[in-house]
LOTORSE-557563 format. One line per 8 residues: for each residue x, y, z of C-alpha. Coordinates in steps of 0.02 Angstrom, whole numbers. Layout:
N
X Y Z; ...
// end
This chain:
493
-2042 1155 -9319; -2213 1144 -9268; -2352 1113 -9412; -2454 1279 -9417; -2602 1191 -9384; -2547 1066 -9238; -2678 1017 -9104; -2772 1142 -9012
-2777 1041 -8847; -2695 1154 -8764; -2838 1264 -8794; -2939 1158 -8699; -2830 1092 -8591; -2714 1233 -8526; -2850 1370 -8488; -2978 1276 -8391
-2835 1194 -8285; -2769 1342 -8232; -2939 1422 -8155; -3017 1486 -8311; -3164 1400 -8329; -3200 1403 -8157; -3234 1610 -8161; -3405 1650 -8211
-3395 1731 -8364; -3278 1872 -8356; -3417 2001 -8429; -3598 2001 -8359; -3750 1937 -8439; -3689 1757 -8503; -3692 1658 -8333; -3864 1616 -8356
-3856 1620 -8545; -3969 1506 -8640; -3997 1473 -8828; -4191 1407 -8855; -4177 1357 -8681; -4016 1244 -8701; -3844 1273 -8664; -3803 1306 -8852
-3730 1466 -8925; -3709 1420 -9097; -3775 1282 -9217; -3638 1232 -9362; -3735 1113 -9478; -3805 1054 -9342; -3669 1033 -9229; -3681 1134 -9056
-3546 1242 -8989; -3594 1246 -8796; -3584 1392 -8679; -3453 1306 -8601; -3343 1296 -8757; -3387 1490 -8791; -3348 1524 -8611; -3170 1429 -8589
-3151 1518 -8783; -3151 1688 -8729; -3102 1696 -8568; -2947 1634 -8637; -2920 1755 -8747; -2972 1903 -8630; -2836 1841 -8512; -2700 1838 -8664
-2748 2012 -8685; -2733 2036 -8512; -2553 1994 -8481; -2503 2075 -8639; -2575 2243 -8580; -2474 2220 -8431; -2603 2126 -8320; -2733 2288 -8307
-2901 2213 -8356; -2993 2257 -8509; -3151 2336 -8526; -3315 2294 -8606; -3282 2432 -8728; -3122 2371 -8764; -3181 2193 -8788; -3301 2260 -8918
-3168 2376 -9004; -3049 2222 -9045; -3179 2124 -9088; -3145 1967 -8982; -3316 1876 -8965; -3329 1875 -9159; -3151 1815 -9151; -3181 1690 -9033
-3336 1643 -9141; -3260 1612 -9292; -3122 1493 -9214; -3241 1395 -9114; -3348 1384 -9282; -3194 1328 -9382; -3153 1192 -9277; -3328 1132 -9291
-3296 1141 -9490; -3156 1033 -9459; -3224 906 -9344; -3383 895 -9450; -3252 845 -9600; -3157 726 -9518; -3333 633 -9497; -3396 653 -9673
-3228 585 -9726; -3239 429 -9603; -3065 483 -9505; -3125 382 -9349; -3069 418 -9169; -3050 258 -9078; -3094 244 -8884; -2903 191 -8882
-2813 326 -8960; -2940 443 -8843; -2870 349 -8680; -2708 371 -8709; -2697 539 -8779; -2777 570 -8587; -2660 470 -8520; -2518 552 -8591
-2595 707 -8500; -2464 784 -8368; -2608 847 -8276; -2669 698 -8233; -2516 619 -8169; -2440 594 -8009; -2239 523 -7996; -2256 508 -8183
-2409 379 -8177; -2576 432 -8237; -2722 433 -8083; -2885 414 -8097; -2929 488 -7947; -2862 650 -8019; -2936 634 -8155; -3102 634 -8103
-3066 762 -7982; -2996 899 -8090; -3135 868 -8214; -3265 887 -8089; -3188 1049 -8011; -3205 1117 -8182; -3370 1069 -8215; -3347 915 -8332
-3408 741 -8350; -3267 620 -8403; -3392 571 -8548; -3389 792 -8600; -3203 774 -8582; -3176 631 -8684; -3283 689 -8820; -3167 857 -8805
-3016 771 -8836; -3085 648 -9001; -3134 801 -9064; -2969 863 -9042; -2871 719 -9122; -2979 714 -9285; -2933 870 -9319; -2756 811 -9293
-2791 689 -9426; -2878 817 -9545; -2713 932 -9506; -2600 771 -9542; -2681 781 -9723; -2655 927 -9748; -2466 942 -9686; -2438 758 -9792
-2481 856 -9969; -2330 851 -10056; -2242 985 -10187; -2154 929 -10328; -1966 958 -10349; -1984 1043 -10500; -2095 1180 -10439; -1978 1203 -10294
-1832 1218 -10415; -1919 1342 -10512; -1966 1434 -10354; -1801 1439 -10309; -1724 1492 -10469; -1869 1654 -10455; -1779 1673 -10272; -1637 1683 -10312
-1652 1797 -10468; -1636 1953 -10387; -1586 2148 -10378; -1526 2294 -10268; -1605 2465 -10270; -1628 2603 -10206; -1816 2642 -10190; -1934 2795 -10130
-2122 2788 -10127; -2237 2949 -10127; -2425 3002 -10115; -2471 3117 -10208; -2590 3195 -10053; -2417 3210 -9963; -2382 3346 -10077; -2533 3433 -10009
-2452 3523 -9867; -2324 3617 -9987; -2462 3699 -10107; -2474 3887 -10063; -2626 3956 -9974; -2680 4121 -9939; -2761 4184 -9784; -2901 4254 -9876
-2941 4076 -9945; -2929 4006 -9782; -3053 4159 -9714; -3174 4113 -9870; -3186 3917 -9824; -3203 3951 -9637; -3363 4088 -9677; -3453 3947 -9766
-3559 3829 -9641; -3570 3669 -9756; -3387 3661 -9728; -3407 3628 -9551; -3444 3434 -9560; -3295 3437 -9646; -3183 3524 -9523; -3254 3402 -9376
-3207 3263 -9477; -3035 3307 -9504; -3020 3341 -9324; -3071 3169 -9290; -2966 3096 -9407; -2810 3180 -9349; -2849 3182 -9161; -2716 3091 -9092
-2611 3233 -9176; -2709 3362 -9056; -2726 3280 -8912; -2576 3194 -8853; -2552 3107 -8697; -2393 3148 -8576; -2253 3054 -8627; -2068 3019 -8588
-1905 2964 -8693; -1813 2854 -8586; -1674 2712 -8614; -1653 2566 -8463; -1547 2426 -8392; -1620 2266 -8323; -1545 2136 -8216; -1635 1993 -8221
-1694 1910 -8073; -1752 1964 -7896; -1638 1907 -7762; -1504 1976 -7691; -1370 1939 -7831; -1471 2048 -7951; -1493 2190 -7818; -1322 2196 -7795
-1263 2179 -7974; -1406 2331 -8014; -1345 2429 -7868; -1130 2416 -7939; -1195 2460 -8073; -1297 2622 -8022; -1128 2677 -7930; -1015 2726 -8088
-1167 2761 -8211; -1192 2926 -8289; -1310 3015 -8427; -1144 3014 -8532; -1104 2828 -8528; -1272 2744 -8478; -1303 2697 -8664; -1131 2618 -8691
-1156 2520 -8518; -1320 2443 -8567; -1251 2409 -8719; -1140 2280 -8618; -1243 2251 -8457; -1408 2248 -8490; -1483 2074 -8505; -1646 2175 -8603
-1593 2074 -8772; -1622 2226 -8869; -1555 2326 -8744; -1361 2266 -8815; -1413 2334 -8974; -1476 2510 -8946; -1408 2562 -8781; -1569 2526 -8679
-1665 2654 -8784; -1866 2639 -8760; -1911 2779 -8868; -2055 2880 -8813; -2184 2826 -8728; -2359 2855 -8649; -2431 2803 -8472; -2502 2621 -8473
-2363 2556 -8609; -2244 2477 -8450; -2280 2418 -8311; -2340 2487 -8167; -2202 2516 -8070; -2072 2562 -8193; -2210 2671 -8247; -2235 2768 -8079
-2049 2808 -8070; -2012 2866 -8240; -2171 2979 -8262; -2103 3049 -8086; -1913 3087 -8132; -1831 3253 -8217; -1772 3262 -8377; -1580 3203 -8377
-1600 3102 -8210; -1589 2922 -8159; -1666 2819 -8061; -1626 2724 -7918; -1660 2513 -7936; -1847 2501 -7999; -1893 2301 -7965; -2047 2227 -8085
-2069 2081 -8115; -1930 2061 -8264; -1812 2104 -8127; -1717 2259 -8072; -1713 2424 -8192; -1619 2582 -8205; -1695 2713 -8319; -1631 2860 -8400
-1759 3008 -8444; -1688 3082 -8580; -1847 3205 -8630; -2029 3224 -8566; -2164 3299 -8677; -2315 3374 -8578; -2483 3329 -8605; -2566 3422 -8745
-2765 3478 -8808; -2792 3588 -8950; -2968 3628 -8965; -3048 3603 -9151; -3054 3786 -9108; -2881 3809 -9125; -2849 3727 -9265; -2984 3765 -9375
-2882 3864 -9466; -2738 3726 -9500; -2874 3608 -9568; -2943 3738 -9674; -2789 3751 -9747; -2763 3580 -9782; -2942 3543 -9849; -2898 3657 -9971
-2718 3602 -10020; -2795 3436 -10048; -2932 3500 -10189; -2773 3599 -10295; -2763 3452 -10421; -2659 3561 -10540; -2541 3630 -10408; -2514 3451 -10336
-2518 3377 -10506; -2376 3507 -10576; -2274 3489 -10384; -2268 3304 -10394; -2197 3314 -10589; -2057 3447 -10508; -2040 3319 -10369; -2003 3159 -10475
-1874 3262 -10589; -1786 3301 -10447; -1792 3122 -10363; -1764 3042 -10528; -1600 3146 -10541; -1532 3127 -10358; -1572 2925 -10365; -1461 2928 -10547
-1318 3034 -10443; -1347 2927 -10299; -1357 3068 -10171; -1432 2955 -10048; -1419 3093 -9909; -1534 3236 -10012; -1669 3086 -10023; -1659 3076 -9852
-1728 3255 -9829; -1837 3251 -9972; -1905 3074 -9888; -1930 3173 -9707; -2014 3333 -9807; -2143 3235 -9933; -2153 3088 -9759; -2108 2983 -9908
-2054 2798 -9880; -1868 2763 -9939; -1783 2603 -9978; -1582 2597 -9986; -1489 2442 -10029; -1671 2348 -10042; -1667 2175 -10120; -1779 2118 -10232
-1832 1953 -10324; -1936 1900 -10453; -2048 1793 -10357; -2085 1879 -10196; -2086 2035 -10298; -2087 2183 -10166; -1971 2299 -10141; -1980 2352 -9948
-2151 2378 -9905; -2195 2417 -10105; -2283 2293 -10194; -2239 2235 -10401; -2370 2198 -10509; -2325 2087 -10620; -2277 2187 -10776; -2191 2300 -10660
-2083 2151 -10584; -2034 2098 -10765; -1985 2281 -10803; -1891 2302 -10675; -1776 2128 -10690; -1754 2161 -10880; -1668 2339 -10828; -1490 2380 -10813
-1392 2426 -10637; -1403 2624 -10656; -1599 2625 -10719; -1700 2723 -10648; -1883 2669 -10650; -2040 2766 -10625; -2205 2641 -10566; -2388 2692 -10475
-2532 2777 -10549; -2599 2926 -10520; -2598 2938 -10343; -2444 2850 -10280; -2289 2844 -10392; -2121 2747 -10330; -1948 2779 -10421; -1826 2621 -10425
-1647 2628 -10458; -1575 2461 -10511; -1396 2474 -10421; -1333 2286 -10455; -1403 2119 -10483; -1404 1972 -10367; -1369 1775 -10367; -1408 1706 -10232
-1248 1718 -10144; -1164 1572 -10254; -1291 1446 -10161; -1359 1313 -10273; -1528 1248 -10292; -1488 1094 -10228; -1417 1136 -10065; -1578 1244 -10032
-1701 1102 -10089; -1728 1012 -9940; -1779 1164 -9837; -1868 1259 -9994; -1979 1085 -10017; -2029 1092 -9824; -2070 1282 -9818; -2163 1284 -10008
-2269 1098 -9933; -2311 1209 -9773; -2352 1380 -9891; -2460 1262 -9993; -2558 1163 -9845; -2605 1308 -9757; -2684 1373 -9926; -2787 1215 -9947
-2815 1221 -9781; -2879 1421 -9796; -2988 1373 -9973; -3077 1230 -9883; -3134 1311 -9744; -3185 1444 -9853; -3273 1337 -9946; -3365 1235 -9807
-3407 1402 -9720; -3512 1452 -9863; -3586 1268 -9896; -3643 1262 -9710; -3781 1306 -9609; -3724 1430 -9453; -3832 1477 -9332; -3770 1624 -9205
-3838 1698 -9051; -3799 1895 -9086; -3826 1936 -8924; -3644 1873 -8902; -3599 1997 -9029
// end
């Protein structure tokens, strides 16, 4: 397994290769982009992070973005949304912390070890043999000086040797033992979590209240707020269920394998073949199902078809570029606006659910008597609807342990967690404060499947040593972020 914090070359390496750097900058107004008329965009204790660096940086990670949003390109306002020049900042700015360590600490970088780290380059190789000539070349296509390069790649390999200090500090046996022994400590339970504002929507309201709180203008503010809050509940996009089958590949095998298949498919069996045929991975697992979906989350061209089809049809072979596709449109769901307008009243209504302390206080009392009661009978199916009613979050068959303590998505404090392990299978446990409770039922306890500590050591000492490093890691860059001296451009920001 890789060490979490293994080189970065490819970071350098990998994006300006393949035509990154090249691109002026993919966003306009940092071509000619100058700090105190240098090339600098940042200062960290002295140590410059170029325009270049910045440049290779984020284009980089605008082109990740790229791909993973299906190869549309992003917008300035997205770029500002996600926040990726402050991202990109604050890595470039770390590795300067790191680099500026290895210095302080005297981990010299030896002309050697830089030669043949470049030497060991594949992109610099031809029949296996490192060239020169290519060398050169690709460097000065890109815009660097093999002196720029060089300095690039030292930089690189000290902080492989601050990383290599970090991955070497060790965890005694002991504490893994007693890691293990919290690990495998454990319990099964059943589990539901509610908030006590979910209760809000079941508190009677009258119509004249709702009249009284609409006639009042302050309350206004308040009603566009909500609106904005909840907007994607107003205004929904088109979107279509669908389930497919791919075929991977594009030539003519996968055509005709897509095509044999397309000849005895129905809506009645198409789940159970993709179940078998489909070479989606999760495709074997859930018949092909997709879910819903809005425009823009495929591709383009599976897109284009399946916006295009009926409900209850399918579709001829779609090719993209995982291969060929079938789909199934199971439902479609129109576009949708509702006005604040139209829904002033609805927001009134809960705006005023929400400030019924008593009610809600006295409903969620009635609500844990009766959840408290069905976990004890273990009617796991009425918790079900009570989960769907109060959008509560239920846990069945959860294990727990003492030392991750969490229980699903619920987090133990402390005294919790050593309530809970000193109870009996059949307790039922009520935990939370005043505005999120969560009621455990302790069905059995668990060992650890009969595994002993010793067989686990060897892997527990490797994952604990890794845990461990990357929190030393974390605290010292932590710490030498707040020691140092960083000077930023924010017109970047």
């Amino acid at each position: 397994m890789k060490n979490a914090f293994a080189s970065k070359m490819s970071y350098f390496i990998l994006t300006f290769i393949f035509l990154i750097i090249t691109a002026s900058f993919l966003f306009s107004g940092f071509d000619n982009f100058s700090v105190g008329g240098g090339k600098n965009v940042a200062t960290v204790d002295g140590t410059e992070i170029t325009i270049k660096e910045y440049q290779v940086a984020l284009n980089r990670q605008v082109e990740f973005f790229n791909q993973m949003m299906g190869g549309k390109g992003m917008t300035q306002k997205q770029l500002e949304e996600m926040g990726i020049k402050q991202s990109v900042m604050n890595g470039l700015i770390q590795q300067k912390l790191i680099a500026n360590t290895a210095d302080s600490m005297g981990l010299v970088v030896s002309l050697e070890e830089i030669k043949n780290e470049i030497k060991n380059l594949a992109y610099f190789k031809r029949n296996e043999q490192f060239d020169v000539n290519l060398y050169r070349n690709v460097l000065q296509s890109n815009g660097y000086t093999p002196t720029q390069f060089e300095e690039l790649i030292g930089n690189d390999l000290k902080q492989k040797k601050v990383d290599g200090l970090f991955s070497s500090t060790l965890v005694s046996e002991n504490f893994v033992k007693d890691v293990l022994n919290f690990k495998n400590n454990g319990i099964n339970v059943h589990a539901i979590k509610i908030s006590r504002q979910s209760l809000a929507p079941l508190v009677s309201v009258s119509e004249e209240e709702i009249k009284d709180y609409l006639a009042k203008p302050e309350n206004n503010k308040a009603l566009e707020a909500a609106y904005t809050e909840n907007y994607a509940k107003y205004n929904q996009a088109e979107e279509v269920k669908a389930r497919h089958i791919l075929i991977k590949g594009e030539d003519a095998k996968a055509l005709d394998k897509i095509k044999a298949l397309k000849s005895k498919i129905n809506v009645g069996n198409f789940a159970a073949i993709a179940g078998k045929e489909s070479e989606d991975p999760t495709g074997k697992t859930n018949g092909g199902d997709l879910g819903w979906f809005a425009r823009g989350r495929m591709v383009p061209e599976f897109d284009d078809v399946a916006f295009k089809m009926n409900k209850g049809t399918i579709s001829e072979p779609i090719k993209t570029q995982f291969g060929y596709h079938l789909i199934l449109v199971e439902d479609k769901k129109a576009a949708q606006t509702k006005p604040l307008d139209m829904v002033k009243s609805e927001l009134a209504q809960l705006a005023i659910q929400k400030t019924k302390a008593q009610d809600l206080d006295k409903l969620l009392e009635s609500e844990k008597e009766k959840i408290t009661a069905l976990l004890k009978d273990n009617k796991l199916a009425e918790l079900d609807q009570i989960q769907k009613k109060l959008d509560a979050q239920f846990f069945k068959n959860a294990d727990a342990n003492q030392y991750d303590q969490t229980i699903g998505q619920m987090n133990l404090a402390p005294k919790e967690s050593e309530e809970l392990f000193k109870a009996n299978p059949g307790d039922v446990l009520n935990f939370g404060n005043a505005g999120t409770i969560y009621l455990v039922k302790v069905n059995s306890k668990v060992t650890g499947e009969g595994k002993k500590v010793e067989d686990q050591l060897s892997a527990e000492v490797t994952t604990q040593g890794q845990a461990f490093s990357r929190k030393v890691r974390e605290e010292l860059i932590k710490a030498l972020n707040n020691k140092a001296k960083i000077v930023t451009n924010p017109a970047l920001m």
